[in-house]
Every structure is written in C-alpha cells, then in structure tokens.
C-alpha positions in Angstrom: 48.9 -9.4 102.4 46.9 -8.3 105.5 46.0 -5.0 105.9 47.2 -4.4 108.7 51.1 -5.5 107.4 51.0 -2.4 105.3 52.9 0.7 106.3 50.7 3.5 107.2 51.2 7.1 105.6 52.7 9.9 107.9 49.7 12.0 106.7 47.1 10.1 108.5 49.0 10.2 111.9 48.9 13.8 111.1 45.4 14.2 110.5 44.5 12.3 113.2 46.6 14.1 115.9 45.1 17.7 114.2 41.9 16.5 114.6 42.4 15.1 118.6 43.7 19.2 119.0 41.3 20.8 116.8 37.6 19.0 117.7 38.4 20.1 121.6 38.9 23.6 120.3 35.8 24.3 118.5 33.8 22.4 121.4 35.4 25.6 123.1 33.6 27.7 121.6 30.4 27.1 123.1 31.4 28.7 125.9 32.1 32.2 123.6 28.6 31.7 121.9 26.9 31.3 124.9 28.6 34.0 126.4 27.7 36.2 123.3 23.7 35.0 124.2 23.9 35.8 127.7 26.0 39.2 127.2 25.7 40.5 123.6 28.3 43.1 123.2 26.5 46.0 121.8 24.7 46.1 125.2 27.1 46.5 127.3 30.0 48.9 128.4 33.7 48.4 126.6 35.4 47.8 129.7 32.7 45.5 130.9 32.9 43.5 127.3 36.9 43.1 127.9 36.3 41.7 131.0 33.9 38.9 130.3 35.3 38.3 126.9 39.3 38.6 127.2 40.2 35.5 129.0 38.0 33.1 127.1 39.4 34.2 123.5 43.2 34.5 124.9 43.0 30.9 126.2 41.3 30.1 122.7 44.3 31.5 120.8 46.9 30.2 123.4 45.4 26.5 122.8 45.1 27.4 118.5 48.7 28.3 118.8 49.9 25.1 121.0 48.1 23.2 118.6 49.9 24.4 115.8 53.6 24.5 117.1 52.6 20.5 118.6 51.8 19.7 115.1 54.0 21.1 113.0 56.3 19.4 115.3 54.7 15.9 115.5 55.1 16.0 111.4 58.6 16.7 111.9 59.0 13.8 114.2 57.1 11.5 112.2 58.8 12.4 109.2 62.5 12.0 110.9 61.6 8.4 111.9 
C-alpha cells in the first residue's frame, strides 16, 4: 500500500498547525530582547518602562491566547470529522 493511501493521525494536523502559531510567536520576541538591549529596565523610569514595554508583551499575550483558543478549536474540528 502507498504511503500516501494511509490515513493520517489528527495529532500531526495538530502539531503542525501549533507549530505554524507558535514559530511566529517566538520570532516575536526579538523585538522584546532587543528592546531589553537598547532600554534595560533598571535604567530607566517605571512609567517610562510601561510605555516602551506594555504594547509589545500585550500583543504577545493576545497572539499566545489566539493561538491557543484556534487550536484547541482546530482539534475539536478535526476530531468531529
């Protein structure tokens, strides 16, 4: 039998779509390491550190939390079918 006749396991659609969320997500966080070289936060002013730092990490968490909700959908989905 060919190999490409067989049925392929849920899992691995899974995995796959995880990984096309996740890899994208810690390429992200360049940006917060570079912002971290260019202005370490025990240099600078509280209010000033909030300012540089708030929007990158809330659109890091918003994007950790999509991820998650689209997956644990997607196995849902793939599961159903």
């Amino acid at each position: 039998m060919a190999l490409l006749a067989q049925p392929i396991d849920h899992r691995l659609y899974t995995s796959f779509t995880a990984m096309c969320f996740l890899v994208p997500l810690f390429v992200d966080s360049i940006l917060v390491i570079r912002l971290l070289a260019v202005y370490p936060i025990h240099q600078m002013a509280k209010p000033h550190s909030v300012a540089i730092y708030a929007l990158p990490v809330l659109v890091k968490i918003a994007r950790l939390a999509n991820g998650i909700i689209f997956i644990i959908k997607w196995e849902e989905a793939i599961r159903a079918v």
